[in-house]
N, C-alpha and C positions, 0 to 999 in steps of 0.2 A: 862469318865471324861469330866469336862467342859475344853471347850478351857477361857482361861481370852486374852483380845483383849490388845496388846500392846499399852501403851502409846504411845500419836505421831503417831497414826495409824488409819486411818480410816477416818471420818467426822472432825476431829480436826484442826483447823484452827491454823496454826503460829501466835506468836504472834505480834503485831505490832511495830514495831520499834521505841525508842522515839523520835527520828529524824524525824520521818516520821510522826508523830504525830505533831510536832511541827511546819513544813510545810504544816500541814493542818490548823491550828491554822491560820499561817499566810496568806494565800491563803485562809479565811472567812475574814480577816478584822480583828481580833483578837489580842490582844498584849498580847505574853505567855510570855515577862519580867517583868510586871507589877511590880508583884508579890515577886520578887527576884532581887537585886542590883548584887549578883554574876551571872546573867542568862547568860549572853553572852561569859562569860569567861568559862561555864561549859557547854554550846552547841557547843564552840567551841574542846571541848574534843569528844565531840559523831560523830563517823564514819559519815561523812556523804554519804548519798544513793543519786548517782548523776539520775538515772532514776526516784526517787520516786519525784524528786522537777519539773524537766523537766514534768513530766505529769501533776504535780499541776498547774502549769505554764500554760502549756496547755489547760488543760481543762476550761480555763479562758475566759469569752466574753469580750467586751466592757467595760459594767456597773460594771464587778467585779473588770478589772484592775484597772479603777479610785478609786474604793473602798481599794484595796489592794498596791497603788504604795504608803504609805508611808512605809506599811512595807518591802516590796521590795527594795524600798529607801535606810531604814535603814539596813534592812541584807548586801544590798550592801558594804554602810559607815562601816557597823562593821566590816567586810569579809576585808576592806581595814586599816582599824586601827589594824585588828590582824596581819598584814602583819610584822607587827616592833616590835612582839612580837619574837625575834630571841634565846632568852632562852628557849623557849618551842617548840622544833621541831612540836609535836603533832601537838597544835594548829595553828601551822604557815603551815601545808602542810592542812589541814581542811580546812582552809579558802581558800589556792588554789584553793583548789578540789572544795569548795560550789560556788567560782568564776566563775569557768567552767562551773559548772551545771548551774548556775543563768543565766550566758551570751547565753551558748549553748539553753536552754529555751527558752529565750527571743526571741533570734535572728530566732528562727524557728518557734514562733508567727507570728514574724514581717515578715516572707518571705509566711505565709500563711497568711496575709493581707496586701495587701499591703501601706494601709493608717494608719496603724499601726507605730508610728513614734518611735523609742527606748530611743533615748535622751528626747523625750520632755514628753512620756505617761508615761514611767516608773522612770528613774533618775529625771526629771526636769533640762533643758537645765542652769538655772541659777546657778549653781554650778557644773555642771558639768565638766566644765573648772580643775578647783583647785581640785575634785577627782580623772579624771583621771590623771591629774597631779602627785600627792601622787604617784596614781597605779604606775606610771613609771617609778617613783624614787624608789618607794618599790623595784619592779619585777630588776629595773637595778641593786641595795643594791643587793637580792638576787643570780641575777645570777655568779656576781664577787665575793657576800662573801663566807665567812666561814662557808658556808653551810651543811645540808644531801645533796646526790646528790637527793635524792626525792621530795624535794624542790624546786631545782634548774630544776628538770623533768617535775614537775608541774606548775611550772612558763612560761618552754618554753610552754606547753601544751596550759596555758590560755594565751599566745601570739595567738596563731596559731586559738585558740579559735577565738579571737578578727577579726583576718583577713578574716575570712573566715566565717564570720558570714552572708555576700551574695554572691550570686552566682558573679554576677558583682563587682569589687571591687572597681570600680568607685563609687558607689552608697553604701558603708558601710561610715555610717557618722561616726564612730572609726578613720578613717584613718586619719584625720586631726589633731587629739590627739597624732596620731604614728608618723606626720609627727614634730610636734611642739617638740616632747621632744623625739629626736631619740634615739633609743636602739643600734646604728651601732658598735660604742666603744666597746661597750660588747659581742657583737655577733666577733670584729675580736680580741676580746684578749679570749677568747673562742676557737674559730678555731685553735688559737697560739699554745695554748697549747694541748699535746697529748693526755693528760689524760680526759682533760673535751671532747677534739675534738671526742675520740670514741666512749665517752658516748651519746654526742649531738650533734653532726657534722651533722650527717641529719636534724635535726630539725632547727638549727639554717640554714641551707642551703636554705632548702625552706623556712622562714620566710622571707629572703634574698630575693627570687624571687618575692615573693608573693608581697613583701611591693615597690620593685623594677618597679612593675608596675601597679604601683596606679599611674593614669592621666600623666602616663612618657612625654606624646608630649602634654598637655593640660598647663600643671603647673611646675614652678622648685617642683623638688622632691629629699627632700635631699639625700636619699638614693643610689638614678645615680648618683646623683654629687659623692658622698664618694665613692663608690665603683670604677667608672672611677677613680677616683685620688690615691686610695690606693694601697699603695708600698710597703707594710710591706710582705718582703718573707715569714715567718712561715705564716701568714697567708693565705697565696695563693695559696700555697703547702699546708696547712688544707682543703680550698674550694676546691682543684681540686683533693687531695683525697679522697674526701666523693663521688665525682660524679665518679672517675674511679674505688672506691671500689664494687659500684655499678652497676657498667657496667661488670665489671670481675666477679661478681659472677653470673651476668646473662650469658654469655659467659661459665660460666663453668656449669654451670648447665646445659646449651646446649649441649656442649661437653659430660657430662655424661650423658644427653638423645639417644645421637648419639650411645654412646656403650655399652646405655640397648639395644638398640634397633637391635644391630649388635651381642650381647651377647644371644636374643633370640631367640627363634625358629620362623621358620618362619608361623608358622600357629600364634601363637600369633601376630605377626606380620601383617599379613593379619586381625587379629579380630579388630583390634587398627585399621587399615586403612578404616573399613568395620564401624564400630563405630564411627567415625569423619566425615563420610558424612553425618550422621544424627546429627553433633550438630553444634550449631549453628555460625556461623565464630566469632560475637561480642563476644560471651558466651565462647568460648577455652581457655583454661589453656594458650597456650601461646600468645593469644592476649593481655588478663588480664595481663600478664607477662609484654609485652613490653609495656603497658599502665602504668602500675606500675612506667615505667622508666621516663616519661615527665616532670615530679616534675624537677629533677635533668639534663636531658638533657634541660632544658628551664631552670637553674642554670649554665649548659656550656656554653650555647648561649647567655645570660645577658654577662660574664664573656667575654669572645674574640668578645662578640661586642662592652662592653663599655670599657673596660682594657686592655690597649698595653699590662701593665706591667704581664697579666697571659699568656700572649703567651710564655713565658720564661719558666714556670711550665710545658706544656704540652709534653716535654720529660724528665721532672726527672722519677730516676722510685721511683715506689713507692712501698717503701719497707715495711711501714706496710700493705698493704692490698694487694700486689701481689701474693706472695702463697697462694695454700690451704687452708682450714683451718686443722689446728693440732687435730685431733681424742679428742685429751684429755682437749681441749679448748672448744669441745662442749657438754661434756657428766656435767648431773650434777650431785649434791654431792650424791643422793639418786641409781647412776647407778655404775654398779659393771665396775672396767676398763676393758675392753677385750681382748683377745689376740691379739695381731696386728700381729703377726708372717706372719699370711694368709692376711694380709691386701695387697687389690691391689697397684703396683705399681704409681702413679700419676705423668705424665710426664709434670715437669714445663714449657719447651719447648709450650706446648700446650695456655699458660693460656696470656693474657698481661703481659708485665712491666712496661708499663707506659699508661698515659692519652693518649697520640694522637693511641698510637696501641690498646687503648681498644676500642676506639670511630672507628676506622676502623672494628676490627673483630665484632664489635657491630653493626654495618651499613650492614657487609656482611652478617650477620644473619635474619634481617631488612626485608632487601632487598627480599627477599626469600618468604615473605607473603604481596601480593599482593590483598587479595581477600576483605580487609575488610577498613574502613575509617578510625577505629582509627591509624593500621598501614598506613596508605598511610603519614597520619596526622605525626604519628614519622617518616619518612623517609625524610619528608620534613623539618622536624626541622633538623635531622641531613645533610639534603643537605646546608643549610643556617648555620651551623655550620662550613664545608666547607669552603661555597664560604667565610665565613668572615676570616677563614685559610688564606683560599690562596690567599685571599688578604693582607696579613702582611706581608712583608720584610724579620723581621727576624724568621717567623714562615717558609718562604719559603727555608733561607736558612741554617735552621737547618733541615729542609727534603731534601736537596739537596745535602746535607754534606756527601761525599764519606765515610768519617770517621766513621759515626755515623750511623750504618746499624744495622738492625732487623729483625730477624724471623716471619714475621707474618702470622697467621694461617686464611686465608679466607674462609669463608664457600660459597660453589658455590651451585647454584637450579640444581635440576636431572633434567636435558633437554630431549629426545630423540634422539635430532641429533646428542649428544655428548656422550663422555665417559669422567667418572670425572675419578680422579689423588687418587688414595688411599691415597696416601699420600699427608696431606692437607698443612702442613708446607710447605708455602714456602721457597723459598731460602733469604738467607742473603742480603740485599739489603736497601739503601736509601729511606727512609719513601715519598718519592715523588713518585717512581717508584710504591712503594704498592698501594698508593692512586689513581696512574690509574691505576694499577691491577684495583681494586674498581670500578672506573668508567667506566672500559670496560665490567666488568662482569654486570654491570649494564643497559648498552648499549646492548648486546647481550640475557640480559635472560627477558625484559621488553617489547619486539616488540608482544603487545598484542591487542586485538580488542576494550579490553578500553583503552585505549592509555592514557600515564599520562603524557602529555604534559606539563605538569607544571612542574614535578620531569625532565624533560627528559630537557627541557630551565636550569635548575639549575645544571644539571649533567656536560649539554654541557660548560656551561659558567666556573665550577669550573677548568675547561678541558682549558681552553683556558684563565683563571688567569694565571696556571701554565707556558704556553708557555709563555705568554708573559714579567712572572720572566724570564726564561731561554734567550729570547730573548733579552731582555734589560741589565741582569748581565755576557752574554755571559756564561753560563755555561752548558755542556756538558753533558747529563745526559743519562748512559749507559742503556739503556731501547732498548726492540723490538718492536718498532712503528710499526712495521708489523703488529702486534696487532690492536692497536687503528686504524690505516687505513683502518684495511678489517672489524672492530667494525660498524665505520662512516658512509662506504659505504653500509654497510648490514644494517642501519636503512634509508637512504636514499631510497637503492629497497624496502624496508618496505611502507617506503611513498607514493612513485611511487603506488607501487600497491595496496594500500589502499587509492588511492585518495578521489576516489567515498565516500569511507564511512567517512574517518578522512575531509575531508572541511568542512564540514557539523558540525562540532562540535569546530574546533578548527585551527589556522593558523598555518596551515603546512610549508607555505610559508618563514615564518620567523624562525623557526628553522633548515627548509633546508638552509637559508641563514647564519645560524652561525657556522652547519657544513662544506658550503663549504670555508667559512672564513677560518677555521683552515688548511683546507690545501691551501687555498692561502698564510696562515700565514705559512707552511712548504714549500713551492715553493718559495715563495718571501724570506725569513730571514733563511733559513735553514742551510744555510751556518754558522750561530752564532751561532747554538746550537744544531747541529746536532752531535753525535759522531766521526761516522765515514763517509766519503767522500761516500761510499757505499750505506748508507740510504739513498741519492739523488737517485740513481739507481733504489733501491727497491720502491722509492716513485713514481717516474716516471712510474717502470714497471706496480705497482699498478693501477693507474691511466690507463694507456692502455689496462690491462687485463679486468678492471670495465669500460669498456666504451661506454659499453650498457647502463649504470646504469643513465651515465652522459648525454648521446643523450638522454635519455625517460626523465629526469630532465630537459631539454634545450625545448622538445615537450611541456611538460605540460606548460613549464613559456608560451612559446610563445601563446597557445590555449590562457592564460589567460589574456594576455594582451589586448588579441580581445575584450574580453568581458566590455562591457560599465558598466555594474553595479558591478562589481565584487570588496567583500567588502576590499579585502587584497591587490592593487592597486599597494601601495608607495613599501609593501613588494616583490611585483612580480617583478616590475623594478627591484630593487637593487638586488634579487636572478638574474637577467636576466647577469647584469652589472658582479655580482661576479663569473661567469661562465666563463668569456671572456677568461682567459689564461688557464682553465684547459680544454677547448676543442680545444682551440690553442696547446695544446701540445699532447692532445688525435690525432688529425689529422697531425701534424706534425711527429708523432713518427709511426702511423700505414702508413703513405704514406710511411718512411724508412723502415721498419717493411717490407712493400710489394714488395718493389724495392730488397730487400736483400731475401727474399726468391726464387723472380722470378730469383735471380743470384746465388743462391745454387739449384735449383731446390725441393724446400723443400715444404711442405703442415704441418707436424707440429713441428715446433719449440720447443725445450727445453728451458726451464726458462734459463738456464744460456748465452743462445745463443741472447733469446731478451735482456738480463741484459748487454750482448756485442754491440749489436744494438746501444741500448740507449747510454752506455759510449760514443761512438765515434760520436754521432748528435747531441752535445747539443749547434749548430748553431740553435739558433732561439731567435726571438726578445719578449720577453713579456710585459704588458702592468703594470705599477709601481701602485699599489693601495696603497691608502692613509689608515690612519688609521685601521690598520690591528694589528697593539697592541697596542692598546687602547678600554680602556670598560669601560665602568658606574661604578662607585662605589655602592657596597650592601648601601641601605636604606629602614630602615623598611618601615618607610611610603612612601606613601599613600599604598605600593601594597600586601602588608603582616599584617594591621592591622588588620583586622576583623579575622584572620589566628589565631595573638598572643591572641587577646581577647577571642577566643574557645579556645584556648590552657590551659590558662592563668586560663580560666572557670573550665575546666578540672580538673587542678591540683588541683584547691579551693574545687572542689566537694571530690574529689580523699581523698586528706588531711583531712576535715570535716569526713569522714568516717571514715578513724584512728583513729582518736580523740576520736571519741565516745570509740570506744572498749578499747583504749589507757588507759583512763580516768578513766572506769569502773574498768580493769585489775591491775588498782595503788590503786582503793578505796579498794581491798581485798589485796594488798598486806602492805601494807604500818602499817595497826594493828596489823600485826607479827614482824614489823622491826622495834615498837616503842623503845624498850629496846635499839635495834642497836643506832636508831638515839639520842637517850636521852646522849648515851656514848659519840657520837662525836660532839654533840651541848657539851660536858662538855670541849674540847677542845678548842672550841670556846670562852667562858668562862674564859679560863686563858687563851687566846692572842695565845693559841699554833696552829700555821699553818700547815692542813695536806699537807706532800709533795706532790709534782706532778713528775713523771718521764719525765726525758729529751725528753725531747721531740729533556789529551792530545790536542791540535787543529789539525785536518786534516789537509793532504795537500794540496796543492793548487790545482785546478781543474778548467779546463773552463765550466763553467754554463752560461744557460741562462743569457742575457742583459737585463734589462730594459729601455722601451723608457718610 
């Protein structure tokens, strides 16, 4: 028998799309309306192929664009007059969609020429004023009406289009169009509400950031001004749970990495470890991961830099997005339910409740990958997330608040020298205490041979905001400073003994000088904000036990003061000067130290015996330093610019990549959900609204004098 060769099989070519046809038509110079008064109204029914215009687009020179920019022109103008066509879902989500493709096109011309100007080669700069005008009115009409939400999907979509159409966003000549006829309105009565906010709270979050810092220190930019000044709770409580919904499911995805990984055998175990030194640190699933998150943590750091009023947000919890998700929430309509009987347990304990403890166990995660730039990059946003914390009043004393204590689960790096705690959950405690948990485990697991001296100034300093809330509001905060002391001191011999190599790259000088600040700041005022009368004791005895640490710090200042060209000069002085009472009290406590052994006949002392010593000598005079709580206020500029504008860069690349897939993902689905949408434009139609769901003080004790 003969075989007969299936149709559709073989050498047979598909066939061409009349879409696709039609944008060849246009891209020769061609006008396929000519011919037809209904053309436009019935091209706007045909799917449109967002890859097949972008390539025509493309593959465009010079002499073809002049050729082809009126029709360009006019698809544009039509693509914007279909906008008000709100009876016919079809054509009103078409026109989006060609929008997107037209601009994504364009704008990826214009970034591979760069003399390629987009307002003046393809729209023409004289009316472009009063179109994108229109566009902004349309896009603003669609995202408040009575829409499909596919409409309203693809609206945000050709926003995000629009902004991120260059890599710089200083240099997207759009932005001056976005800044004239702002969309902010709509973006916070959006947020407001629950229903739109879960749909688009991301999108509308980073539009937020993106448009936020366009020439933010060059030009008033309306979008800083509104966003510093807005008060509206629902919507601030929307913004800050789009960014901790996001942070908590990266946390738990952690978490469930932690106990595949404890769940398998150890030889798998070993192949996965054996496997990741051959790839590449940039290229890792969980680099990508925490890359993923900049969007939105450069969306917290806008937030509690320019808006008092979101620091108030950052302990509600958040009850839509802190659990799990529900089994049956993520399975779709085509999947059979499954037994949950054998479902593992999922302990909520583990996950955040709110923004400020997701932004912590999110940082302790962070913290942990060290090897690569984009992470160094997110550790630093979240360290300046921080310092801008713990520079607020009342952000400092809602973390100080006895009342208001939290479980939070920190994740610590496998050390050698240590043994970690199986059980990760800490103890119940005051979100200030967490946060130097945080800063100490940071302090002790970072003392490396690249030394991140930049991360380690921002660490130190969020360290010493906090004292100086404590010092100034006298508040008492039940913590073991034994901790953060033997931290201090252990990156101090760090320095010492990495002299040789860390000068040579960076001034060691001046961060030894803000560590030994802090404990002149617990020597001098410790009395206001210490707990108990006892951690003068421990802090003393510390100080004596490390005082080798402090003699080889007092050798190196002095060496460097000899030296005539030596480039950290002003900072060697002032570390010289800030030494003076902690080796005054080093030499005054080891002379009593010595006197009282030679009168027990003792060679080694027990801790509780020199902690006896110390109580009863504390005859000695110390020297009063000035300014010892008082610090600089965080400002971006000048020292963090170029920082936010890679960041910033980032995101914009980050976001254009979605889009594209975004974009593509809506043009195939949106021809199966015309019946859907045709139903709920008829509601629109007769006036009918779809609902939206509701959204101690110590006792007195003789301490040191100061002259």
């Amino acid at each position: 028998m003969t075989s007969r060769k299936r149709s559709g099989s073989g050498s047979t070519k598909r066939p061409k799309e009349k879409v696709v046809y039609i944008y060849e038509l246009l891209c020769r110079g061609e006008d396929p309306s000519s011919e037809s008064p209904e053309f436009w109204n019935e091209f706007f029914l045909l799917q449109p192929n967002f890859e097949a215009l972008e390539n025509e687009i493309g593959k465009l020179n010079n002499e073809q664009l002049q050729l082809v920019k009126p029709n360009l022109n006019t698809l544009f103008q039509r693509c914007i007059e279909m906008l008000d066509t709100e009876d016919h879902p079809k054509r009103l989500c078409n026109s989006l969609q060609t929008l997107c493709s037209l601009f994504y096109g364009i704008f990826k011309k214009s970034n591979a020429d760069p003399t390629f100007n987009i307002l003046n080669e393809i729209f023409g700069h004289e009316k472009m004023d009063e179109w994108l005008k229109l566009l902004m009115q349309y896009c603003n009409r669609i995202l408040l009406g009575d829409v499909p939400e596919n409409a309203r999907f693809m609206c945000l979509k050709l926003l995000q289009v629009l902004v991120t159409g260059t890599d710089n966003v200083n240099q997207n000549a759009l932005f001056e169009h976005l800044m004239m006829h702002s969309m902010f309105d709509a973006f916070v009565r959006l947020l407001s509400d629950p229903t739109f906010r879960s749909q688009h709270g991301h999108d509308i979050v980073i539009l937020l950031t993106i448009l936020v810092n366009y020439r933010k220190h060059e030009a008033t930019n309306p979008y800083v001004v509104q966003l510093s000044i807005l008060a509206d709770e629902l919507a601030l409580n929307g913004y800050g749970q789009m960014i901790s919904q996001s942070l908590i499911d990266f946390c738990r995805q952690y978490i469930q990495s932690l106990n595949n990984v404890q769940s398998s055998s150890w030889f798998s175990s070993l192949s996965n470890i054996v496997g990741n030194m051959f790839v590449s640190d940039e290229g890792c699933e969980r680099v990508q991961q925490i890359k993923a998150n900049n969007g939105l943590l450069l969306a917290l750091y806008e937030a509690v830099h320019l808006n008092r009023n979101f620091i108030t947000t950052l302990a509600h919890t958040q009850a839509e997005s802190s659990a799990p998700p529900s089994p049956s929430n993520t399975l779709s309509l085509a999947q059979p339910v499954p037994d949950l009987s054998n479902a593992p347990i999922i302990d909520i304990t583990q996950y955040p409740t709110n923004l400020l403890v997701a932004v912590f166990q999110y940082c302790s995660i962070v913290m942990q990958d060290n090897k690569n730039e984009s992470s160094i990059a997110n550790l630093k946003l979240c360290f300046l997330i921080l310092t801008c914390i713990s520079e607020d009043q009342y952000a400092n004393s809602m973390m100080h608040d006895s009342n208001l204590t939290f479980k939070v689960m920190l994740h610590r790096a496998q050390m050698r020298h240590r043994k970690l705690n199986v059980d990760r959950v800490g103890k119940s405690q005051p979100l200030a205490a967490t946060l130097l948990d945080l800063l100490v485990e940071f302090i002790v697991s970072h003392l490396m041979k690249k030394f991140p001296m930049e991360l380690y100034l921002l660490c130190i300093g969020v360290i010493h905001r906090i004292l100086c809330y404590q010092k100034r509001c006298r508040v008492r905060l039940n913590y073991p400073w034994k901790e953060l002391w033997s931290a201090l001191i252990g990156l101090l011999r760090f320095l010492v003994n990495q002299e040789q190599t860390l000068v040579k790259k960076c001034n060691i000088f001046h961060l030894s000088l803000q560590v030994v600040n802090i404990f002149n700041l617990f020597i001098t005022y410790g009395d206001t904000f210490l707990a108990t009368t006892n951690s003068y004791d421990e802090l003393y005895y510390e100080l004596n036990r490390e005082e080798k640490v402090f003699t080889e710090i007092h050798a190196m200042v002095l060496r460097y003061t000899t030296m005539p060209e030596c480039e950290y000069k002003d900072d060697v002085i002032k570390l010289l000067n800030a030494l003076v009472n902690i080796l005054a009290i080093v030499k005054h406590f080891q002379n009593k130290i010595k006197e009282w052994l030679a009168e027990q006949g003792l060679s080694t002392p027990t801790e509780e015996q020199i902690l006896d010593v110390v109580r009863k000598n504390y005859d000695l005079t110390l020297k009063l330093q000035d300014s010892l709580d008082q610090y600089e206020r965080y400002t971006e500029t000048p020292l963090h610019t170029n920082f936010f504008k890679l960041m910033v860069r980032d995101v914009v690349n980050d976001t254009r990549k979605h889009i594209y897939g975004y974009v593509k993902e809506a043009v195939s689905v949106i021809p199966d959900q015309e019946i859907l949408l045709t139903s709920s434009m008829t509601s629109v139609s007769t006036g009918t609204a779809t609902p939206a769901s509701a959204t101690a003080v110590p006792e007195a004790k003789a301490l040191p004098s100061f002259a």
